[in-house]
CHARMM-style PDB file with segment names, atoms N, HN, CA, C and O in Angstrom:
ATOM      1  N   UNK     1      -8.641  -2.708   6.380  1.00  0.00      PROA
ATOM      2  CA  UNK     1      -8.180  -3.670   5.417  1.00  0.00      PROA
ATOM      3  C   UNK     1      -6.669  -3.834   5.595  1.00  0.00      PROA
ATOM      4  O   UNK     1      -5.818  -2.950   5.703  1.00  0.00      PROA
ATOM      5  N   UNK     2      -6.518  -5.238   5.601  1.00  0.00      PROA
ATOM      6  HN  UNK     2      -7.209  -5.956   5.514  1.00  0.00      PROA
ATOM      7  CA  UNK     2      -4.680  -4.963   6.182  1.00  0.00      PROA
ATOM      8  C   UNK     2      -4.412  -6.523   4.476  1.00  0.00      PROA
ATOM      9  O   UNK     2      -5.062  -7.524   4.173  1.00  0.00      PROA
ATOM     10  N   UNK     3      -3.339  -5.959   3.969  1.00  0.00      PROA
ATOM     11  HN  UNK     3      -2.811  -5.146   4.216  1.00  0.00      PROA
ATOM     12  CA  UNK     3      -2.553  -7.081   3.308  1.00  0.00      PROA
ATOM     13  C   UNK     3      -0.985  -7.261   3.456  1.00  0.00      PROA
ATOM     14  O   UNK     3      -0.151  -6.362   3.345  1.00  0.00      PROA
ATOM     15  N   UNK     4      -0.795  -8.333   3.673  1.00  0.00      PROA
ATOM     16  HN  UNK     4      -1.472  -9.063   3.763  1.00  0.00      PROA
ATOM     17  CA  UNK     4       0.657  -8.875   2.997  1.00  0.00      PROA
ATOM     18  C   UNK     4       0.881  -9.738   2.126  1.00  0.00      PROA
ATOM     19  O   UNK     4       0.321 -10.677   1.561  1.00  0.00      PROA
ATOM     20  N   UNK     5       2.431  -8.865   2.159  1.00  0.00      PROA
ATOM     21  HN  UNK     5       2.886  -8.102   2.618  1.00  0.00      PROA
ATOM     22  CA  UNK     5       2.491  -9.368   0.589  1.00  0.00      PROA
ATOM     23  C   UNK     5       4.026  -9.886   0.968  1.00  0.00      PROA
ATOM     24  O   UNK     5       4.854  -9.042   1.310  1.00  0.00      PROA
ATOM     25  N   UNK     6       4.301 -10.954   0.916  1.00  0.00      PROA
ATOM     26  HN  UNK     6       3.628 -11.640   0.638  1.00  0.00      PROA
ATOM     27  CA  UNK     6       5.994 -11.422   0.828  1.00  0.00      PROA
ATOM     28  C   UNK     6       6.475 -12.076  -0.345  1.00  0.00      PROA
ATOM     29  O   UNK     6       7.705 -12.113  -0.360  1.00  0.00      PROA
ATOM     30  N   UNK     7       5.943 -12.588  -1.301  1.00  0.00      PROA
ATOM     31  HN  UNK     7       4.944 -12.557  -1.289  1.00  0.00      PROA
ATOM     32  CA  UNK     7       5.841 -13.972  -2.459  1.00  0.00      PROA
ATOM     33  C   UNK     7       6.599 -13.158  -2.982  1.00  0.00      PROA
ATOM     34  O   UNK     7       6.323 -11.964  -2.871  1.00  0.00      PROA
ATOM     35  N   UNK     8       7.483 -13.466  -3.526  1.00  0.00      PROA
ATOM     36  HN  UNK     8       7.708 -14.436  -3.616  1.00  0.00      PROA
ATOM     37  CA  UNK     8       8.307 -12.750  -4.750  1.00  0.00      PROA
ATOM     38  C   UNK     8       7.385 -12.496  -6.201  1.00  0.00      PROA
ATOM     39  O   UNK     8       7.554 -11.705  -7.129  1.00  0.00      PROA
ATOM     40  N   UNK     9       6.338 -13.545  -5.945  1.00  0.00      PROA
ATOM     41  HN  UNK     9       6.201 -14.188  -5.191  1.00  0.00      PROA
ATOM     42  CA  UNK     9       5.444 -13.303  -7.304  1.00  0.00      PROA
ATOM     43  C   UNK     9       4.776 -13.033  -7.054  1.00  0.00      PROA
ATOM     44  O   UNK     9       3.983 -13.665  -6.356  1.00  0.00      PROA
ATOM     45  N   UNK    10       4.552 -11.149  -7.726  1.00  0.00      PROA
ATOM     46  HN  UNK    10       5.196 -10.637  -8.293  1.00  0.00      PROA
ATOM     47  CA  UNK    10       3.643 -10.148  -6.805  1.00  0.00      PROA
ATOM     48  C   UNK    10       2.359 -10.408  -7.829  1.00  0.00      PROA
ATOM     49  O   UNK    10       2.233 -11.249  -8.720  1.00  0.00      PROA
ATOM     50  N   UNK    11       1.245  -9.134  -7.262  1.00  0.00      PROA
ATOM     51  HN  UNK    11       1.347  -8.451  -6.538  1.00  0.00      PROA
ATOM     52  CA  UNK    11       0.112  -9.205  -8.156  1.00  0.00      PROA
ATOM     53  C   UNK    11       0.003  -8.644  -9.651  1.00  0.00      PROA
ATOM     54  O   UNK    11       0.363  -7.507  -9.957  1.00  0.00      PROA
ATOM     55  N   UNK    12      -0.408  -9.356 -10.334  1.00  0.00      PROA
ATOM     56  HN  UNK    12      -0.700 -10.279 -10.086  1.00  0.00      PROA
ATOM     57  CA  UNK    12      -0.269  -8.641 -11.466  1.00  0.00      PROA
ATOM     58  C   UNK    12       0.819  -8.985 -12.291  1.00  0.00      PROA
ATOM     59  O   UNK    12       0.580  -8.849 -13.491  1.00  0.00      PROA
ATOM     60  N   UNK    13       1.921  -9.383 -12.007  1.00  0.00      PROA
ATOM     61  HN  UNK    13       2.115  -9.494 -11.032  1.00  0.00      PROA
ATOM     62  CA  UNK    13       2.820  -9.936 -12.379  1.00  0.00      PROA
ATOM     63  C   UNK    13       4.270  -8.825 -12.418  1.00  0.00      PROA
ATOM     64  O   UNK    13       5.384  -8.898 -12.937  1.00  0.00      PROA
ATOM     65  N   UNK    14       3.555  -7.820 -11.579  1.00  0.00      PROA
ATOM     66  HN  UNK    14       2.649  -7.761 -11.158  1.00  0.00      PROA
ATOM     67  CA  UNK    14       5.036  -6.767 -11.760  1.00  0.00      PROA
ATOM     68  C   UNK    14       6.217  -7.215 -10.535  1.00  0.00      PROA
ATOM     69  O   UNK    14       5.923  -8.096  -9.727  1.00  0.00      PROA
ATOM     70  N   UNK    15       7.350  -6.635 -10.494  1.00  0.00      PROA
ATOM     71  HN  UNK    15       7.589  -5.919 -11.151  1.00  0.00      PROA
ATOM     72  CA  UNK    15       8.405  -7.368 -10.206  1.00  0.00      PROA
ATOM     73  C   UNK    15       8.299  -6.352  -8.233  1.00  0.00      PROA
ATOM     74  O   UNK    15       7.876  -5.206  -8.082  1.00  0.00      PROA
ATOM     75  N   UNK    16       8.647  -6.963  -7.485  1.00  0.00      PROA
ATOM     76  HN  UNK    16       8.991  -7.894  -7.608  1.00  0.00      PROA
ATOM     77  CA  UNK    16       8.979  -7.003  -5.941  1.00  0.00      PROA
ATOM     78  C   UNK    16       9.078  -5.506  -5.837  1.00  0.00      PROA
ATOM     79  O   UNK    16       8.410  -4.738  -5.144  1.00  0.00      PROA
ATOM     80  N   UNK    17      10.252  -5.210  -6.844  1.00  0.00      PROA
ATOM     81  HN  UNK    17      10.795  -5.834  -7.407  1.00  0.00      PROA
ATOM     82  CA  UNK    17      10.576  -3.186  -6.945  1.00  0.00      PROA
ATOM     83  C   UNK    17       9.599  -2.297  -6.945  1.00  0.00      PROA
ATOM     84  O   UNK    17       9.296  -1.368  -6.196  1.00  0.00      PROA
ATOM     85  N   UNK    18       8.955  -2.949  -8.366  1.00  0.00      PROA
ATOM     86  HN  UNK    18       9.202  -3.703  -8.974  1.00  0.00      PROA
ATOM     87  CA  UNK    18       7.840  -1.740  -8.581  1.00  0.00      PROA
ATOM     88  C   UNK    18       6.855  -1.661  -7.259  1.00  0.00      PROA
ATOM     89  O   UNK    18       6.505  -0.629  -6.687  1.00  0.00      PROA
ATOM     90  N   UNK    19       6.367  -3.512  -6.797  1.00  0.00      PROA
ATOM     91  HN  UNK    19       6.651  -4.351  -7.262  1.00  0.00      PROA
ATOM     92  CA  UNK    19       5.204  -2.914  -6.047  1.00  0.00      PROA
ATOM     93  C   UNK    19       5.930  -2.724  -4.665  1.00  0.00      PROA
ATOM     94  O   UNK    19       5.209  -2.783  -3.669  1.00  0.00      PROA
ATOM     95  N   UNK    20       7.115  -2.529  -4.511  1.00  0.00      PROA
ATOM     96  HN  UNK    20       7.701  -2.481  -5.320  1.00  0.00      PROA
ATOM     97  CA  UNK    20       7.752  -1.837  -3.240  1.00  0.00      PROA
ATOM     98  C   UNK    20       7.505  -0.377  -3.350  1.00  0.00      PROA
ATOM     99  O   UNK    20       6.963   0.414  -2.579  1.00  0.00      PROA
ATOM    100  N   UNK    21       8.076  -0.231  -4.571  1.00  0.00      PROA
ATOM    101  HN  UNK    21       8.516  -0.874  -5.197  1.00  0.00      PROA
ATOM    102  CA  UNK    21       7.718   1.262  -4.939  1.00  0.00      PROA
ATOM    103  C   UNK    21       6.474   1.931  -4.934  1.00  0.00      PROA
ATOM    104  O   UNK    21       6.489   3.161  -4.872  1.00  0.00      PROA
ATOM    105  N   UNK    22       5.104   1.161  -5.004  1.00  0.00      PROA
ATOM    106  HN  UNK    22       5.091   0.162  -5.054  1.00  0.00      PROA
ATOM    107  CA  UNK    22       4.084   1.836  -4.736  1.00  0.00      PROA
ATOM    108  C   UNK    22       3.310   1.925  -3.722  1.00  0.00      PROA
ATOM    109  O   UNK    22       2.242   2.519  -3.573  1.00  0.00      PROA
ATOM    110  N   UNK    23       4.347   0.860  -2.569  1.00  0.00      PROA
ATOM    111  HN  UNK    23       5.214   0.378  -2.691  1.00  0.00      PROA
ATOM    112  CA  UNK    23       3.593   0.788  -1.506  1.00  0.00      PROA
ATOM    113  C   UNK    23       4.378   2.033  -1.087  1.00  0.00      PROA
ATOM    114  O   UNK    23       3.491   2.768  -0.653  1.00  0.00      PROA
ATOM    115  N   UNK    24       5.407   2.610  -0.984  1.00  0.00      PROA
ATOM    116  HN  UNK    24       6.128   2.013  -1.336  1.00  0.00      PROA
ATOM    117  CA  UNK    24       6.514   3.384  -0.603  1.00  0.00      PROA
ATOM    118  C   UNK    24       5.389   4.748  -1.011  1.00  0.00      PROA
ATOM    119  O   UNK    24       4.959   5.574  -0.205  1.00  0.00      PROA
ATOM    120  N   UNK    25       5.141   4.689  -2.235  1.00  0.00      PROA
ATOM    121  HN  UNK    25       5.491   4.019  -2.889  1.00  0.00      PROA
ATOM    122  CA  UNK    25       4.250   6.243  -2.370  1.00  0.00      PROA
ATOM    123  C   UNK    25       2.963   6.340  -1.838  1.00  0.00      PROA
ATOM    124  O   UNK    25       2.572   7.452  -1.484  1.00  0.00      PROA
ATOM    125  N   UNK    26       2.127   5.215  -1.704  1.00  0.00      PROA
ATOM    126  HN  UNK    26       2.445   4.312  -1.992  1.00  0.00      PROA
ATOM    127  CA  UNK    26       0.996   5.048  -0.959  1.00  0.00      PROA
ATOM    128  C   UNK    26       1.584   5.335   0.255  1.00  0.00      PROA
ATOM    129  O   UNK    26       1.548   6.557   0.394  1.00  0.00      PROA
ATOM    130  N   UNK    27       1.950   4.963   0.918  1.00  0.00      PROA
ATOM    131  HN  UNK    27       1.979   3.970   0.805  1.00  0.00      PROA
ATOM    132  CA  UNK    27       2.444   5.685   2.613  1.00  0.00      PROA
ATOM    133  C   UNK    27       3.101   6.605   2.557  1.00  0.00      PROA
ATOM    134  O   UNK    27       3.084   7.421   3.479  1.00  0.00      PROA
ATOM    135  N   UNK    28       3.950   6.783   1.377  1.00  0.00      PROA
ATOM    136  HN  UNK    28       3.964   6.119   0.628  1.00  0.00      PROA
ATOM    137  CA  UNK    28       4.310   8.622   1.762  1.00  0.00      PROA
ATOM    138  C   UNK    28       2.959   9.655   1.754  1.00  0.00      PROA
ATOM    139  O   UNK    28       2.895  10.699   2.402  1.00  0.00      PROA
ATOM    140  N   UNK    29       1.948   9.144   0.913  1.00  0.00      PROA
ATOM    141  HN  UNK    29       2.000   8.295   0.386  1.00  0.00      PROA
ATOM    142  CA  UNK    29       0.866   9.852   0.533  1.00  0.00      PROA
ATOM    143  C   UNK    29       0.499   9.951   2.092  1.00  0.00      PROA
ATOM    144  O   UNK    29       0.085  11.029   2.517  1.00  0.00      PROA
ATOM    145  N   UNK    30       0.645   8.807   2.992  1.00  0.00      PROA
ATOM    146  HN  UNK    30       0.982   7.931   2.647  1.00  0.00      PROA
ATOM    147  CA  UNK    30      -0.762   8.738   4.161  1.00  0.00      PROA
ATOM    148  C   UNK    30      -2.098   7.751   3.946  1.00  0.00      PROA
ATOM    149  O   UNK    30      -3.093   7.536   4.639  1.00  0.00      PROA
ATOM    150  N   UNK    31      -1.649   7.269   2.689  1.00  0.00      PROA
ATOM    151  HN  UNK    31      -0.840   7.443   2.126  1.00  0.00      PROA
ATOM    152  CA  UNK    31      -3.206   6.093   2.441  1.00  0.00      PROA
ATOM    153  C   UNK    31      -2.940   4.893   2.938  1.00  0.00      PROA
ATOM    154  O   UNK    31      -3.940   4.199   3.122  1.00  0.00      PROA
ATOM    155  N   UNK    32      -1.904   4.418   3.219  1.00  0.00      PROA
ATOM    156  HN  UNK    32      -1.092   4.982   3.070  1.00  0.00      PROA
ATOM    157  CA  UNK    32      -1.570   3.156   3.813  1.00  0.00      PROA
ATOM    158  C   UNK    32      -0.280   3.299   5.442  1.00  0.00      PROA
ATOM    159  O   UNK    32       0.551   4.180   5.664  1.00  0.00      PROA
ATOM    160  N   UNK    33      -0.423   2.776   5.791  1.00  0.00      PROA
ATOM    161  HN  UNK    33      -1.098   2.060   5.611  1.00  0.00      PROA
ATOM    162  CA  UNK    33       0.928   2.371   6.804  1.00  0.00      PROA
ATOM    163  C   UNK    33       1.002   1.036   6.442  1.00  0.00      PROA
ATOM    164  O   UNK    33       0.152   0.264   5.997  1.00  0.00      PROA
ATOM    165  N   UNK    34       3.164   0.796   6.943  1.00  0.00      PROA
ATOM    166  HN  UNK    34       3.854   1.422   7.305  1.00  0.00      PROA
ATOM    167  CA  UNK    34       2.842  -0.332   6.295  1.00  0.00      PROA
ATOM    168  C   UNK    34       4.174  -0.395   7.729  1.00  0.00      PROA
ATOM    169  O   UNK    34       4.832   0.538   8.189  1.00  0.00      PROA
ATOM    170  N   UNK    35       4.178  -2.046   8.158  1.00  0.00      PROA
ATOM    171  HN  UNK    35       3.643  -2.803   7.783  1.00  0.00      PROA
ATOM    172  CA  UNK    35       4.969  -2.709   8.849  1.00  0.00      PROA
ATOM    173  C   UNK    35       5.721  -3.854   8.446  1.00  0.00      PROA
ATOM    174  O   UNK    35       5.398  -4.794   7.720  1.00  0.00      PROA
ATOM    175  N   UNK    36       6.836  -3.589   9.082  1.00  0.00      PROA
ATOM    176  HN  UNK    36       7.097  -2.825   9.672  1.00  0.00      PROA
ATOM    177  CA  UNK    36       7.719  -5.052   8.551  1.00  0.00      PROA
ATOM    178  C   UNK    36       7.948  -5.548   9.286  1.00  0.00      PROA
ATOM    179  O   UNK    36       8.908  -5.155   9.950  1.00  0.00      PROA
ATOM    180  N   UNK    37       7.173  -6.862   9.724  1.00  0.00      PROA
ATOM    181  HN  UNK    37       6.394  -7.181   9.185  1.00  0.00      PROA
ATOM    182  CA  UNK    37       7.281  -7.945  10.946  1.00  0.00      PROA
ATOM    183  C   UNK    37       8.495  -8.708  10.401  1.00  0.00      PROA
ATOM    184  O   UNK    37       8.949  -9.048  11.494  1.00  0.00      PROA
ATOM    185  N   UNK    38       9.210  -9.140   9.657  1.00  0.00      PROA
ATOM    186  HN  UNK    38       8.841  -8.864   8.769  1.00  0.00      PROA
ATOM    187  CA  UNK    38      10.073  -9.945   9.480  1.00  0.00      PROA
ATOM    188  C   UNK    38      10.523  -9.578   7.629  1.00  0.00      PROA
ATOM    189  O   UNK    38      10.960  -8.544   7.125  1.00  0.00      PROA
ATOM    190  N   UNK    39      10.271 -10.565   7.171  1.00  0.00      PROA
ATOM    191  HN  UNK    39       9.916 -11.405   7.580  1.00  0.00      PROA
ATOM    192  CA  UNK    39      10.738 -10.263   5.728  1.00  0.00      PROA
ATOM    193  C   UNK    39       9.873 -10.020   4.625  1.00  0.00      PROA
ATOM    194  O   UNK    39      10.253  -9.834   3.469  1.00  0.00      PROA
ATOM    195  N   UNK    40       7.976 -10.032   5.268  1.00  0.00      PROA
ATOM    196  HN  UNK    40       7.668 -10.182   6.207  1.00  0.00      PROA
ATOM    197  CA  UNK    40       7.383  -9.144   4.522  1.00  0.00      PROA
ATOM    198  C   UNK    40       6.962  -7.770   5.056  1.00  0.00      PROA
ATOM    199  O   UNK    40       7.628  -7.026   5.777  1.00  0.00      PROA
ATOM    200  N   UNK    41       5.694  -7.567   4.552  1.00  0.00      PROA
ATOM    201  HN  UNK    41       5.153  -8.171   3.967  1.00  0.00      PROA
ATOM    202  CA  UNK    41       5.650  -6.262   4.551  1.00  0.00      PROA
ATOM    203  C   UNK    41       3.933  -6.627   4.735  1.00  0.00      PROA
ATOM    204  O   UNK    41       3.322  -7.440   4.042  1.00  0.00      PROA
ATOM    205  N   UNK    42       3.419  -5.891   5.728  1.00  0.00      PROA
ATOM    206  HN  UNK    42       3.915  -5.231   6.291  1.00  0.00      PROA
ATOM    207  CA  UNK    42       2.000  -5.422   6.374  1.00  0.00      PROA
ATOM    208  C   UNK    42       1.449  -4.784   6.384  1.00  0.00      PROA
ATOM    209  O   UNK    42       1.303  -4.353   7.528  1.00  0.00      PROA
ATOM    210  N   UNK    43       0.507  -3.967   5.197  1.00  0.00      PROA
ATOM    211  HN  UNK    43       0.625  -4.317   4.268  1.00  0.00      PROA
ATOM    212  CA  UNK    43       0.316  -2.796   4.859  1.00  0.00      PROA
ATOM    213  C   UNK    43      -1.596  -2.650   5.112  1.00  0.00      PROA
ATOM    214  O   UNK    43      -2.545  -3.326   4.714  1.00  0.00      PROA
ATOM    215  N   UNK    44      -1.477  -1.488   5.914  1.00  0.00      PROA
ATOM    216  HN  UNK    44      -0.706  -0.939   6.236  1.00  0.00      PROA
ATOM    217  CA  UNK    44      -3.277  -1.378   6.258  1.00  0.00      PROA
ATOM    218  C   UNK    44      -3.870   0.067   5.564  1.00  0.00      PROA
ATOM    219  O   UNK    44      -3.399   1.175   5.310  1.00  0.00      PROA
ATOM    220  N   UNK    45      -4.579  -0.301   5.481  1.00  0.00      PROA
ATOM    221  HN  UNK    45      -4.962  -1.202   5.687  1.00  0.00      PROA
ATOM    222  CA  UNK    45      -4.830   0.879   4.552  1.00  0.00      PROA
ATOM    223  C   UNK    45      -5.618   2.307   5.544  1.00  0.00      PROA
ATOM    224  O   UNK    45      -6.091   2.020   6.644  1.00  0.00      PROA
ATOM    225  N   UNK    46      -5.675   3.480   5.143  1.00  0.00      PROA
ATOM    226  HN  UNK    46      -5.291   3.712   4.249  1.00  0.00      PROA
ATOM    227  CA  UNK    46      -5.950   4.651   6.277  1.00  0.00      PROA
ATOM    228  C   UNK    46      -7.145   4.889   5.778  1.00  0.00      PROA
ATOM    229  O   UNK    46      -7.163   5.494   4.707  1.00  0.00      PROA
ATOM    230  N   UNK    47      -8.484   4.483   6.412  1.00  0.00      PROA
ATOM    231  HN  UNK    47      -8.469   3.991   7.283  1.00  0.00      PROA
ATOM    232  CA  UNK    47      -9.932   5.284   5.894  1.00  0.00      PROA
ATOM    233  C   UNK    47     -10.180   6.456   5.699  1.00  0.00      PROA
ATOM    234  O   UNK    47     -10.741   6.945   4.719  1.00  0.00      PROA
ATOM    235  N   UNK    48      -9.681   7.092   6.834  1.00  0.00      PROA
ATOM    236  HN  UNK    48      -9.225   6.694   7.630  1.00  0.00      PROA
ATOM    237  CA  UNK    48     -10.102   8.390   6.406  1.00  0.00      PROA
ATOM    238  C   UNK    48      -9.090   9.346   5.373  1.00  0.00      PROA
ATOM    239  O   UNK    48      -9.381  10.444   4.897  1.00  0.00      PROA
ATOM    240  N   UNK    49      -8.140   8.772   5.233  1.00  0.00      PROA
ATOM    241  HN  UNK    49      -7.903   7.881   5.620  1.00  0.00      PROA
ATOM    242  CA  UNK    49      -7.140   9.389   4.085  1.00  0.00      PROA
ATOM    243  C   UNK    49      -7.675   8.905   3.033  1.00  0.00      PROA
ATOM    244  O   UNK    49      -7.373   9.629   2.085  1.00  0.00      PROA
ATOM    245  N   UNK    50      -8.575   7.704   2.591  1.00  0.00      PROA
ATOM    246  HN  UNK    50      -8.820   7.116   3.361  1.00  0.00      PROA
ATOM    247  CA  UNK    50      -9.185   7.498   1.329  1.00  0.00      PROA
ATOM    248  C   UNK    50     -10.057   7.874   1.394  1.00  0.00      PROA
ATOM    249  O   UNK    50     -10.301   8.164   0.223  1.00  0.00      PROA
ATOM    250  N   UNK    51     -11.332   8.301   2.275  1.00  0.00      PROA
ATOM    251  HN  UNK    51     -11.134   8.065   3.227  1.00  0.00      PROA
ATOM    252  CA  UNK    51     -12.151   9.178   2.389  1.00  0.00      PROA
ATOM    253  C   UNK    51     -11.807  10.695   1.512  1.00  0.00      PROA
ATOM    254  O   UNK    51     -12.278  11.286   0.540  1.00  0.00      PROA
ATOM    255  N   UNK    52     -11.044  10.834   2.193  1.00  0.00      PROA
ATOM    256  HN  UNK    52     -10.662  10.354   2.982  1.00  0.00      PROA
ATOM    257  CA  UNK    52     -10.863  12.791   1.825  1.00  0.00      PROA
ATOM    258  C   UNK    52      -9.967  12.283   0.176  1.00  0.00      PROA
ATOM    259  O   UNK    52      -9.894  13.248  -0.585  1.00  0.00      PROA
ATOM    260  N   UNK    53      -9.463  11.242  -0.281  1.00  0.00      PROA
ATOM    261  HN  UNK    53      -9.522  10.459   0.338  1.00  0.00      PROA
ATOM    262  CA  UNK    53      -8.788  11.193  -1.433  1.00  0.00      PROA
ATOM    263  C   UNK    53     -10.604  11.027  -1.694  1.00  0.00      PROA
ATOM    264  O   UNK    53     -11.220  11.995  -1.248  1.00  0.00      PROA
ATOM    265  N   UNK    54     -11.247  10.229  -2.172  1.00  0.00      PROA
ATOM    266  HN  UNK    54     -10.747   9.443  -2.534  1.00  0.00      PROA
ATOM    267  CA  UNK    54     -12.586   9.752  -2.272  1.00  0.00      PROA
ATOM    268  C   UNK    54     -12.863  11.437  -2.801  1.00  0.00      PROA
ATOM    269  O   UNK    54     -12.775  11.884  -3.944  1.00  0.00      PROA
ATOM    270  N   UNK    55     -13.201  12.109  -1.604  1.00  0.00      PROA
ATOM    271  HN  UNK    55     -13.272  11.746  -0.675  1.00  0.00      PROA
ATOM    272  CA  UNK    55     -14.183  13.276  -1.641  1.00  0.00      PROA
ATOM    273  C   UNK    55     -13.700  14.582  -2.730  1.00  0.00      PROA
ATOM    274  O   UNK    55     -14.448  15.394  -3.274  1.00  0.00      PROA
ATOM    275  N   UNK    56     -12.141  14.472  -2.841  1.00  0.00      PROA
ATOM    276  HN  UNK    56     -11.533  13.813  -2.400  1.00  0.00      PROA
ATOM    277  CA  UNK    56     -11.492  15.296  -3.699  1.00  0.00      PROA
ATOM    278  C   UNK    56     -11.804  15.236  -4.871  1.00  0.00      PROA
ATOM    279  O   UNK    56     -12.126  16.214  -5.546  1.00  0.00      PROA
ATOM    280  N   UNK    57     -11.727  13.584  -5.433  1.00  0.00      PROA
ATOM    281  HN  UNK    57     -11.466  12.790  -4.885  1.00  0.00      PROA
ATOM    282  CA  UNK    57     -11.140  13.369  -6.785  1.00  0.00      PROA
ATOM    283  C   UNK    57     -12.867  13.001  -7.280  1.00  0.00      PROA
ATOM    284  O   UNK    57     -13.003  12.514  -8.402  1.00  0.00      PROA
ATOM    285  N   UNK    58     -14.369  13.288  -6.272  1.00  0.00      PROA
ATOM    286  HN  UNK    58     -14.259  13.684  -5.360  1.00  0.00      PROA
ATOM    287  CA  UNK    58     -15.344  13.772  -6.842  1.00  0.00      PROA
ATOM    288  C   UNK    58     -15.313  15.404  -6.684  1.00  0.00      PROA
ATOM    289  O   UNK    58     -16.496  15.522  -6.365  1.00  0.00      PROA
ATOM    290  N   UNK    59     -15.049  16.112  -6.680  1.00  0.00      PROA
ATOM    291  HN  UNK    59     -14.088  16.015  -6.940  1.00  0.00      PROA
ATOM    292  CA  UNK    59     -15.588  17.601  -6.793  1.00  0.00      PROA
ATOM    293  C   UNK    59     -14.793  18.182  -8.047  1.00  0.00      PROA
ATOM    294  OT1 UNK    59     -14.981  19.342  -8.413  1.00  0.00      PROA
TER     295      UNK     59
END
């Protein structure tokens, strides 16, 4: 699953920061990588890091 996101009017309606900021902790985590081809941002998400998040947060 790959998204970008460049619009200044993000989802949800929160402001550019915040969801910078959570893409920033989602890839520190390892659940996403994210690339910056130009002035957005390309973020794919890691299966098997949501897998093992998946398998944790049932047991």
């Amino acid at each position: 699953m790959v998204g970008s996101w460049s619009d200044p009017r993000s989802p949800g309606g929160k402001s550019q920061s915040t969801v910078s900021h959570h893409l920033s902790v989602l890839a520190d985590a390892g659940l996403i990588t994210k690339v910056k081809p130009g002035r957005g941002v390309n973020c794919t998400v890691v299966p098997e890091r949501l897998d093992a998040l998946r398998a944790a947060l049932a047991s």
